[in-house]
Biopython code that builds the backbone (N, CA, C, O; Angstrom):
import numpy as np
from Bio.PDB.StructureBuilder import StructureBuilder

atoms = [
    (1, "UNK", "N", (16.691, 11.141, -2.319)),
    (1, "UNK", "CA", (16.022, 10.778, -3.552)),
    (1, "UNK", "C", (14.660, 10.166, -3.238)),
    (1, "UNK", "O", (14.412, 9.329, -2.371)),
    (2, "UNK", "N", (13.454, 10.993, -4.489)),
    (2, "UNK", "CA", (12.086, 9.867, -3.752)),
    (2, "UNK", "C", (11.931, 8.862, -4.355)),
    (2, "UNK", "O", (12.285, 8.621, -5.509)),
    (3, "UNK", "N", (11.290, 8.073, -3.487)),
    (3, "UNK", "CA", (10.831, 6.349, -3.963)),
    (3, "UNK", "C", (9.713, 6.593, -3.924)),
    (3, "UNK", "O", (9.072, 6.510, -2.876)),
    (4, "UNK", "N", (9.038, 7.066, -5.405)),
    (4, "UNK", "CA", (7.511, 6.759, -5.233)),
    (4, "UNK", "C", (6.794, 5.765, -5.664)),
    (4, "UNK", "O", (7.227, 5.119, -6.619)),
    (5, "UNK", "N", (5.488, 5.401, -5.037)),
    (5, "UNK", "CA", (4.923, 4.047, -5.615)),
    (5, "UNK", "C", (3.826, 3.543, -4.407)),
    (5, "UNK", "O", (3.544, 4.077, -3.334)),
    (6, "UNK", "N", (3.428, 2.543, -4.911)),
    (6, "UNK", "CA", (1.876, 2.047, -3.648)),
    (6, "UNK", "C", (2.654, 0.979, -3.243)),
    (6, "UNK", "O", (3.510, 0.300, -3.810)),
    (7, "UNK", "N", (2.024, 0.982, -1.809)),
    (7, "UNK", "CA", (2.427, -0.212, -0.906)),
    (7, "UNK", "C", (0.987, -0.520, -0.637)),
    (7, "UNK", "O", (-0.052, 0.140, -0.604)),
    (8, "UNK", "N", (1.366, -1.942, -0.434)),
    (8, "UNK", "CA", (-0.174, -2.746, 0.358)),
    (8, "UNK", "C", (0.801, -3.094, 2.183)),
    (8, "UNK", "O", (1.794, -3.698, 2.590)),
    (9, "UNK", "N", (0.004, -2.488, 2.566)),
    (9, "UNK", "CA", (-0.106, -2.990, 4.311)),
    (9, "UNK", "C", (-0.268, -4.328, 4.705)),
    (9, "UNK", "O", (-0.341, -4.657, 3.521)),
    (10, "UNK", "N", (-0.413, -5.601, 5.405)),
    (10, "UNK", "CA", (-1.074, -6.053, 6.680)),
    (10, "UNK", "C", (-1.639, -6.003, 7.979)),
    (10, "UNK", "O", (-1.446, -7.148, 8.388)),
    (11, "UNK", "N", (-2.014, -5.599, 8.560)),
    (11, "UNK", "CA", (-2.287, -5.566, 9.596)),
    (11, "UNK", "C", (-2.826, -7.073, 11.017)),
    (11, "UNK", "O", (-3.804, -7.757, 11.318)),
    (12, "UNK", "N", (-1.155, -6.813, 11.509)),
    (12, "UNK", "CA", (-0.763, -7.987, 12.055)),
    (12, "UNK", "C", (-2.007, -8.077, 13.091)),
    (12, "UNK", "O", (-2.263, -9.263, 13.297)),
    (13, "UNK", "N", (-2.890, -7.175, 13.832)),
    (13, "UNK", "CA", (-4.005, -6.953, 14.690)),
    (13, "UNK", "C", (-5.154, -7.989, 14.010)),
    (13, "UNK", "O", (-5.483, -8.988, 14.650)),
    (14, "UNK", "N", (-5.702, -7.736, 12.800)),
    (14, "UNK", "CA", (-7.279, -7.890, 12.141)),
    (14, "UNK", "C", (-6.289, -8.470, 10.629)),
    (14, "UNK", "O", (-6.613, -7.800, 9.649)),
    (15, "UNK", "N", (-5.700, -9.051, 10.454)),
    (15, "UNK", "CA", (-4.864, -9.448, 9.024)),
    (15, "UNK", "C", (-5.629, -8.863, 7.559)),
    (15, "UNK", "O", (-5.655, -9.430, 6.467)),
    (16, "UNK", "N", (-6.245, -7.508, 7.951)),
    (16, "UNK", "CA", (-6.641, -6.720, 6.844)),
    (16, "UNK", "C", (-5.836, -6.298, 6.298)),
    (16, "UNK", "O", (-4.736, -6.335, 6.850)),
    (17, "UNK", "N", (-5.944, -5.620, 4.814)),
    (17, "UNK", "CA", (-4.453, -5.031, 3.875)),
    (17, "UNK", "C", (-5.186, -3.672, 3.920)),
    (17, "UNK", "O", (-6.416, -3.617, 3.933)),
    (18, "UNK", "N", (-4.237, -2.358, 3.948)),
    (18, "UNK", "CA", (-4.199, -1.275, 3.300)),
    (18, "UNK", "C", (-3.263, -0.864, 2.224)),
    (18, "UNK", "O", (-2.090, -1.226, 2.141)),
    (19, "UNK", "N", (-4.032, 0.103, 1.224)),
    (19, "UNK", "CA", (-3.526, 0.154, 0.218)),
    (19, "UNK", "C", (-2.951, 1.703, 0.050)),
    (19, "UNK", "O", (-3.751, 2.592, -0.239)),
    (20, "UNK", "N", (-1.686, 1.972, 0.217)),
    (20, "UNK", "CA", (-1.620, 3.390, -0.188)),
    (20, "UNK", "C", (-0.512, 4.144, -0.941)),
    (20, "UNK", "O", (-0.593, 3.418, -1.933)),
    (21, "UNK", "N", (0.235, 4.812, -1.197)),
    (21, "UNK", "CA", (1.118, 5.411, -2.294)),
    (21, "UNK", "C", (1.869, 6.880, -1.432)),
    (21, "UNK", "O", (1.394, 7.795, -0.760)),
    (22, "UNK", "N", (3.339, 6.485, -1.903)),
    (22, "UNK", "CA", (4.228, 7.569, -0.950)),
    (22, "UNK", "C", (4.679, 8.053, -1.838)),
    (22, "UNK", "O", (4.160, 8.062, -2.954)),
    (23, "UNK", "N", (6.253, 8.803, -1.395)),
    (23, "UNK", "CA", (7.306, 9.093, -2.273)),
    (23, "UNK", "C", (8.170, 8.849, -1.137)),
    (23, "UNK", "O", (9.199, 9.492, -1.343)),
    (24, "UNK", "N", (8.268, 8.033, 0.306)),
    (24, "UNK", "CA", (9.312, 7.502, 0.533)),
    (24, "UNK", "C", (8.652, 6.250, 1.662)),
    (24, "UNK", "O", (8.460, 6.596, 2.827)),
    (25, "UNK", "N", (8.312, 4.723, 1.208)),
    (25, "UNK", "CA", (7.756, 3.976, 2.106)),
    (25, "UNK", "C", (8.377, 3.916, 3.495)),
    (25, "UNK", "O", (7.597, 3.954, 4.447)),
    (26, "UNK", "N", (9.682, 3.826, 3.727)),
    (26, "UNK", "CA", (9.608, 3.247, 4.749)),
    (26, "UNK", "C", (9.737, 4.503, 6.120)),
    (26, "UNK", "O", (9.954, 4.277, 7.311)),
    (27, "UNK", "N", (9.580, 5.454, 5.632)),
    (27, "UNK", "CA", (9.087, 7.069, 6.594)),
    (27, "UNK", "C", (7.334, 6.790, 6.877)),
    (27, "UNK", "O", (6.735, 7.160, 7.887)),
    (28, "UNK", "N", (6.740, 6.062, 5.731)),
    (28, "UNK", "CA", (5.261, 6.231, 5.658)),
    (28, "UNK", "C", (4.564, 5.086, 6.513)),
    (28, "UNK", "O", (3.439, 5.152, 7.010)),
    (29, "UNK", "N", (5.545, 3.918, 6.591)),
    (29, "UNK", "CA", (5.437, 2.524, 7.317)),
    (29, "UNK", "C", (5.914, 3.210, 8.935)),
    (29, "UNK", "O", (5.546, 2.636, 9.960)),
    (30, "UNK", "N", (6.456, 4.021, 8.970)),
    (30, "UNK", "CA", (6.597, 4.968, 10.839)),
    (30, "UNK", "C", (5.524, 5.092, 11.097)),
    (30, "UNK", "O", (5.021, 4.581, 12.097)),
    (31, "UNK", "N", (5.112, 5.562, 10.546)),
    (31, "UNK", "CA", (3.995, 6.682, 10.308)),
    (31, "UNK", "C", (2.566, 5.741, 10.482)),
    (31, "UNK", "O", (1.715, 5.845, 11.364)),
    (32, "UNK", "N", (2.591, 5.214, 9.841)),
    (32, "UNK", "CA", (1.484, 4.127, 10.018)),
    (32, "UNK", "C", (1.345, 3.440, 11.459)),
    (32, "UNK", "O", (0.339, 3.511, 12.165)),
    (33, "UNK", "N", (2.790, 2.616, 11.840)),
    (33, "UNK", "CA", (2.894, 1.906, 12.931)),
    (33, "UNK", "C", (2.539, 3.158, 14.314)),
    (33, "UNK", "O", (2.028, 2.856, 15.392)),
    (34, "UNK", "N", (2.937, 4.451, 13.929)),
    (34, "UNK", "CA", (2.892, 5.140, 15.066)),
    (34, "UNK", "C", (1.653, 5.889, 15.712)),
    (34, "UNK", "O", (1.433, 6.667, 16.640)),
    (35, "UNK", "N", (0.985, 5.245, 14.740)),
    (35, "UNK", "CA", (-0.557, 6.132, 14.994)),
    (35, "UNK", "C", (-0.881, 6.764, 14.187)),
    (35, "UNK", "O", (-2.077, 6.540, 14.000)),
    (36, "UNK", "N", (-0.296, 7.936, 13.119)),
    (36, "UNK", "CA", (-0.223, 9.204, 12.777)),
    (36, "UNK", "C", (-1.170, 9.083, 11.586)),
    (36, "UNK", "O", (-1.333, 10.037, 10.826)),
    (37, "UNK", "N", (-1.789, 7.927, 11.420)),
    (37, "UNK", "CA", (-2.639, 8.017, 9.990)),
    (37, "UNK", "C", (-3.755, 7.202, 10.786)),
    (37, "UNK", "O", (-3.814, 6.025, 11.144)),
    (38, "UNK", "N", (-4.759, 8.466, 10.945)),
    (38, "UNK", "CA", (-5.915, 8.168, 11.052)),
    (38, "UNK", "C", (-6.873, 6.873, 11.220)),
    (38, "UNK", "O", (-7.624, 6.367, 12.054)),
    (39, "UNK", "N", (-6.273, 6.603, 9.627)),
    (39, "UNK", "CA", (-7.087, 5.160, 8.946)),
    (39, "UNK", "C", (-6.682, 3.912, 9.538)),
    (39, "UNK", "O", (-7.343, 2.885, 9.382)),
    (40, "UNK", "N", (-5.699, 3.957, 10.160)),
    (40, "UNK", "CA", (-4.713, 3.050, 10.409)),
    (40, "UNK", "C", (-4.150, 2.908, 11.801)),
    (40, "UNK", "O", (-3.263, 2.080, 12.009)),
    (41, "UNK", "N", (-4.612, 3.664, 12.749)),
    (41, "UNK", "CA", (-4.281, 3.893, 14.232)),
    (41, "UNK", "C", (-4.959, 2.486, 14.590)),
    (41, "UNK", "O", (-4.196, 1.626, 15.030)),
    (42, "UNK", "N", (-6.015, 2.236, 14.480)),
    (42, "UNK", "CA", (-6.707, 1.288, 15.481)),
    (42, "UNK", "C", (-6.082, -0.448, 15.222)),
    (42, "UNK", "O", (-6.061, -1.400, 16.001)),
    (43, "UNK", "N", (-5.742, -0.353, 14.162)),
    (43, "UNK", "CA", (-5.410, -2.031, 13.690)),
    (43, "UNK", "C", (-3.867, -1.979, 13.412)),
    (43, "UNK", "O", (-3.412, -2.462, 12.376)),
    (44, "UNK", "N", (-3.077, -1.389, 14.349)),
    (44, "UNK", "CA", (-1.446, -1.007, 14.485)),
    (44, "UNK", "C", (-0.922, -2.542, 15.382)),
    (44, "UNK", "O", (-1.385, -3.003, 16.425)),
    (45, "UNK", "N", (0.362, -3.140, 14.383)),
    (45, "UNK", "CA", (1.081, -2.869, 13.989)),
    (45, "UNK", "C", (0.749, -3.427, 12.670)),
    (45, "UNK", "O", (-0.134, -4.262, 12.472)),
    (46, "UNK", "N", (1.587, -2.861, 11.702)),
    (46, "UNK", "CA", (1.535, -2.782, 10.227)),
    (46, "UNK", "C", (2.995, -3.284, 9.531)),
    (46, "UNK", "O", (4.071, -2.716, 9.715)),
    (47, "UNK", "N", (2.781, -4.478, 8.692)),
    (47, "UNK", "CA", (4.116, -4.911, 7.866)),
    (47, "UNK", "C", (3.578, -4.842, 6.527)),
    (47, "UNK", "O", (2.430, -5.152, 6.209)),
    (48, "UNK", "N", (4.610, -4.355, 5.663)),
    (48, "UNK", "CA", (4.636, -3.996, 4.450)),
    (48, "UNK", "C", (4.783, -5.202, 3.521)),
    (48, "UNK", "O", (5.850, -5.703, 3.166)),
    (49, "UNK", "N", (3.492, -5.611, 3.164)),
    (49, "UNK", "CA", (3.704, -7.243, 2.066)),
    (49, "UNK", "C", (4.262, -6.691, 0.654)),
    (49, "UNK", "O", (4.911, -7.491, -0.020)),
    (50, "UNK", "N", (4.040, -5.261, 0.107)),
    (50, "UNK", "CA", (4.102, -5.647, -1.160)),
    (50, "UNK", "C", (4.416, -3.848, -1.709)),
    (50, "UNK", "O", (3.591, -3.016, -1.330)),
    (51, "UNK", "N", (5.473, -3.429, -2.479)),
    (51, "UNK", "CA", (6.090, -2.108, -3.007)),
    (51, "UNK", "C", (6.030, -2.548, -4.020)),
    (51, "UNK", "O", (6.419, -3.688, -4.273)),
    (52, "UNK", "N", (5.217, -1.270, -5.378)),
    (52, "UNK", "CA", (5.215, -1.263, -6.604)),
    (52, "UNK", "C", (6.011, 0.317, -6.895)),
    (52, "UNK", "O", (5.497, 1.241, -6.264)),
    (53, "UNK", "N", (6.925, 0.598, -7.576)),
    (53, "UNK", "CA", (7.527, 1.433, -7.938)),
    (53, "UNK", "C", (6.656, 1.946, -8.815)),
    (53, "UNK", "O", (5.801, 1.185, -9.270)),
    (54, "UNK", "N", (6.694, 3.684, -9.340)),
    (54, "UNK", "CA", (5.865, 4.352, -9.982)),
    (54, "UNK", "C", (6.793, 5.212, -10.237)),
    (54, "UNK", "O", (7.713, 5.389, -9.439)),
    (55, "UNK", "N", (6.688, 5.965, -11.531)),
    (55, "UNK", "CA", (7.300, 7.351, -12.141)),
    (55, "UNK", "C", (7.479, 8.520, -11.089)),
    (55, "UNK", "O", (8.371, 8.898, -10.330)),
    (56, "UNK", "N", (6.331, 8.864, -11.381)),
    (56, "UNK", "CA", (6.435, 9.457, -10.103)),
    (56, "UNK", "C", (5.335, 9.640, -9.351)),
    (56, "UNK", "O", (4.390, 8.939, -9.713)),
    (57, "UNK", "N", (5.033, 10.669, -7.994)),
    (57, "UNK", "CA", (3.537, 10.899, -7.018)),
    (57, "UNK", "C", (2.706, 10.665, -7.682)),
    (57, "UNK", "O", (2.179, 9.596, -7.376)),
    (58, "UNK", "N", (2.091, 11.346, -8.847)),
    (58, "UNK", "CA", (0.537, 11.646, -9.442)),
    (58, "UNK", "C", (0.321, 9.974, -10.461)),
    (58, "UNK", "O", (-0.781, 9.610, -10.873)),
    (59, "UNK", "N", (1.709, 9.132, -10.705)),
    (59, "UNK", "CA", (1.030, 8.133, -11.024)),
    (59, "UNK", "C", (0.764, 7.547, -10.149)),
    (59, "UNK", "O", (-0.294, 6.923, -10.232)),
    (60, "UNK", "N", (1.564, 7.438, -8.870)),
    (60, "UNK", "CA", (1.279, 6.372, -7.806)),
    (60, "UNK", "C", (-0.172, 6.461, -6.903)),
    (60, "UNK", "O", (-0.853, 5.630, -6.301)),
    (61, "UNK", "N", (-0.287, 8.311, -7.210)),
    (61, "UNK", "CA", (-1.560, 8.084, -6.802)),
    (61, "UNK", "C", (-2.586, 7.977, -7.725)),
    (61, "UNK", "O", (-3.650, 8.513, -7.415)),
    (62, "UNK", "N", (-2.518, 7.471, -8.665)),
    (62, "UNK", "CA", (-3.613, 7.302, -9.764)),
    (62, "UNK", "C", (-3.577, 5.910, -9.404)),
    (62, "UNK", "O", (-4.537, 5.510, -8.745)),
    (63, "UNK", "N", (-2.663, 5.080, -9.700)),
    (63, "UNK", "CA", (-2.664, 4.008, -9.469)),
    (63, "UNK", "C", (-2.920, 3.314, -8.280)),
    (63, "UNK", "O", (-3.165, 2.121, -8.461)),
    (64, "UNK", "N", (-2.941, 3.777, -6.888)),
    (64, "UNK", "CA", (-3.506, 3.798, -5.727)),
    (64, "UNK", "C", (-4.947, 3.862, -5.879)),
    (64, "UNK", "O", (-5.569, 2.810, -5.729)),
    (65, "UNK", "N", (-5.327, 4.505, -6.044)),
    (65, "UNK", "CA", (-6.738, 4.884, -6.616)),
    (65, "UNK", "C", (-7.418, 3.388, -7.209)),
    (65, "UNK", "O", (-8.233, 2.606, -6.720)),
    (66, "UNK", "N", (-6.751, 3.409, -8.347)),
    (66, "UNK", "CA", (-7.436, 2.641, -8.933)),
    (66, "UNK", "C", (-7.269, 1.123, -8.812)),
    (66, "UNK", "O", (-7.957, 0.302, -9.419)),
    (67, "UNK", "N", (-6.214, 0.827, -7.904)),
    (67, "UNK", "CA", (-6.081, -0.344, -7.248)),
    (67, "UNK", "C", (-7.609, -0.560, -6.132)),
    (67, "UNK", "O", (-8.388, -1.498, -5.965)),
    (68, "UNK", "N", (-7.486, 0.973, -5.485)),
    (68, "UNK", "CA", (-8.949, 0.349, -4.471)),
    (68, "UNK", "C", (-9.900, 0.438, -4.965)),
    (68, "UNK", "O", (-10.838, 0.402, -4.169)),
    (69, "UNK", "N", (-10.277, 0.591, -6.373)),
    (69, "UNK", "CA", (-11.819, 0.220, -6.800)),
    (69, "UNK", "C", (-12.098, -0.939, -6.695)),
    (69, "UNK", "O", (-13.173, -1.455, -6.390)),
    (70, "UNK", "N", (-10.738, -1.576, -7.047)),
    (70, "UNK", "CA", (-11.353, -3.413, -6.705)),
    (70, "UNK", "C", (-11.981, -4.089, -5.597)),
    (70, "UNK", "O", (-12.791, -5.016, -5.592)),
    (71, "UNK", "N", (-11.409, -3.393, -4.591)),
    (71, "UNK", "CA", (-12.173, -4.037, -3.511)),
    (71, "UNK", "C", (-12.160, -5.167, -3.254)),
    (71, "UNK", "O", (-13.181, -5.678, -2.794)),
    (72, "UNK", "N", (-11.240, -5.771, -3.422)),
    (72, "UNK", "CA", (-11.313, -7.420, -3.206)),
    (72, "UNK", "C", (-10.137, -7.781, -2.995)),
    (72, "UNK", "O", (-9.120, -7.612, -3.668)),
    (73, "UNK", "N", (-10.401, -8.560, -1.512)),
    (73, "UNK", "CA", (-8.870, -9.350, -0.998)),
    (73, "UNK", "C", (-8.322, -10.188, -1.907)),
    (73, "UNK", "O", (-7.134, -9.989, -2.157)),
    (74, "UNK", "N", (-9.002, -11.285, -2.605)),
    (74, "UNK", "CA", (-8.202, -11.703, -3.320)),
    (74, "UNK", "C", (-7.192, -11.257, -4.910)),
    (74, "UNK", "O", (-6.131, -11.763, -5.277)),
    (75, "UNK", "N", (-8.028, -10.128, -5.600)),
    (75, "UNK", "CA", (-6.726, -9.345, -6.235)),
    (75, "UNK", "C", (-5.892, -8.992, -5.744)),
    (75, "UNK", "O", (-4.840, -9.057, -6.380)),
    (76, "UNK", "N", (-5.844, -8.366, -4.225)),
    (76, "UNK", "CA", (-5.009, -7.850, -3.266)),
    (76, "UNK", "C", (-3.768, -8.739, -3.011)),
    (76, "UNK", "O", (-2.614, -8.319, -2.922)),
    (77, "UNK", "N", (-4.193, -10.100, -2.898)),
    (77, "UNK", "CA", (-2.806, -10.969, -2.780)),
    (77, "UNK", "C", (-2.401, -11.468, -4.028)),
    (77, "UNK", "O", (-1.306, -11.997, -4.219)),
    (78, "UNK", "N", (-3.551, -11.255, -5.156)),
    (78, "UNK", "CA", (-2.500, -11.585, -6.479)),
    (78, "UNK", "C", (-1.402, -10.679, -6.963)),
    (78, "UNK", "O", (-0.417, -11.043, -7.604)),
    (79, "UNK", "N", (-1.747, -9.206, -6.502)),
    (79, "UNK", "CA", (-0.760, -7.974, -6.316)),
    (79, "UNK", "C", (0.434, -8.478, -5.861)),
    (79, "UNK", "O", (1.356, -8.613, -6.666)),
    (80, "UNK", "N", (0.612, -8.861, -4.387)),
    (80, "UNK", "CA", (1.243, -9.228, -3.520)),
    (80, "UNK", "C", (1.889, -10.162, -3.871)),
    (80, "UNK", "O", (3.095, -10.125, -3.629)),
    (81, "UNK", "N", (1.235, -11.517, -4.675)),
    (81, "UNK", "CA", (2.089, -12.326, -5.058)),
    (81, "UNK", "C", (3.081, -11.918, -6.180)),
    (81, "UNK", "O", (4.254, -12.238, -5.989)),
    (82, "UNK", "N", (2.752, -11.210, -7.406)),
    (82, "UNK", "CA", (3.250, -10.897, -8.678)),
    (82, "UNK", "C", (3.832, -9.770, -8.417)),
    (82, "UNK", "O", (4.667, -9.735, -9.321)),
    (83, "UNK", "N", (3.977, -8.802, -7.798)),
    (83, "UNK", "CA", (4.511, -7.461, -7.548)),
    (83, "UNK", "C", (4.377, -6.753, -8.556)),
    (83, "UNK", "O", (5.307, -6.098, -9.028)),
    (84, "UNK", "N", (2.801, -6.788, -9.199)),
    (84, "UNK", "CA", (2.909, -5.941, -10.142)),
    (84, "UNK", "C", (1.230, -5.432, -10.186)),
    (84, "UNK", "O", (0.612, -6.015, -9.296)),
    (85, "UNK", "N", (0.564, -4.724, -10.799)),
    (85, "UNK", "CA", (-0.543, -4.321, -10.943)),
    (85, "UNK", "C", (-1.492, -5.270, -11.633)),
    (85, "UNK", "O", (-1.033, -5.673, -12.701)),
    (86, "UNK", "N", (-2.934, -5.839, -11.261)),
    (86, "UNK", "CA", (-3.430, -6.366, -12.372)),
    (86, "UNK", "C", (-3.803, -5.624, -13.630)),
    (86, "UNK", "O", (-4.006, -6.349, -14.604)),
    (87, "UNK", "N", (-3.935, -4.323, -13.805)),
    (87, "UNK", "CA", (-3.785, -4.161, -14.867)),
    (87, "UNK", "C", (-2.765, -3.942, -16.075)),
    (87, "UNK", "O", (-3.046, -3.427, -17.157)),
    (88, "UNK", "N", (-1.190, -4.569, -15.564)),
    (88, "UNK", "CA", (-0.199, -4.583, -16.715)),
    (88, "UNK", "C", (0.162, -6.196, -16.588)),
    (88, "UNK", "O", (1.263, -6.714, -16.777)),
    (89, "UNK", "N", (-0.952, -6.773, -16.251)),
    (89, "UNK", "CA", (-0.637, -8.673, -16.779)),
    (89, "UNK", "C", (-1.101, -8.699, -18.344)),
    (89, "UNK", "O", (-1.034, -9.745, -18.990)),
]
sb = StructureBuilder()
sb.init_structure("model")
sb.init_model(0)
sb.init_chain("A")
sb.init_seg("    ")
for serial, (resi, resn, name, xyz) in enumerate(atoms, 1):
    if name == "N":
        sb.init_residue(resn, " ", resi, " ")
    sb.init_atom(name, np.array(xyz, "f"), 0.0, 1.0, " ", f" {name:<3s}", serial, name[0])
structure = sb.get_structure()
């Protein structure tokens, strides 16, 4: 069964967050730690602060999306704290 939805990263290396959207996290959190994503090879290892559930792929990646226009660490941990999107407060 898929679990789709955005996860925010840490990166235990540089304590930067990545932001991205699966349909099964913890195959995509391998994947991350193992090199296999590009974006994410150099600042490995990676723990998962924060899973928002989504309908399904095309919202999670809408909502992925539009989570990184913000650009800003600190919405990033208000995410993290509330487990929810700032735009359904």
């Amino acid at each position: 069964m898929a679990n789709f939805g955005v996860y925010i990263l840490e990166s235990i290396k540089n304590n930067r967050y990545y932001v991205g959207s699966t349909d099964n996290v913890f195959r995509r959190i391998k994947e991350h730690n193992a090199g296999r994503v590009p974006s994410t090879k150099n600042t490995r290892p990676w723990i998962i602060k924060v899973f928002i559930e989504c309908t399904d792929l095309g919202d999670a990646r809408s909502s992925e999306y539009r989570l990184k226009k913000y650009k800003r660490k600190d919405i990033l941990k208000k995410v993290i704290q509330d487990k929810t999107f700032p735009w359904n407060h």
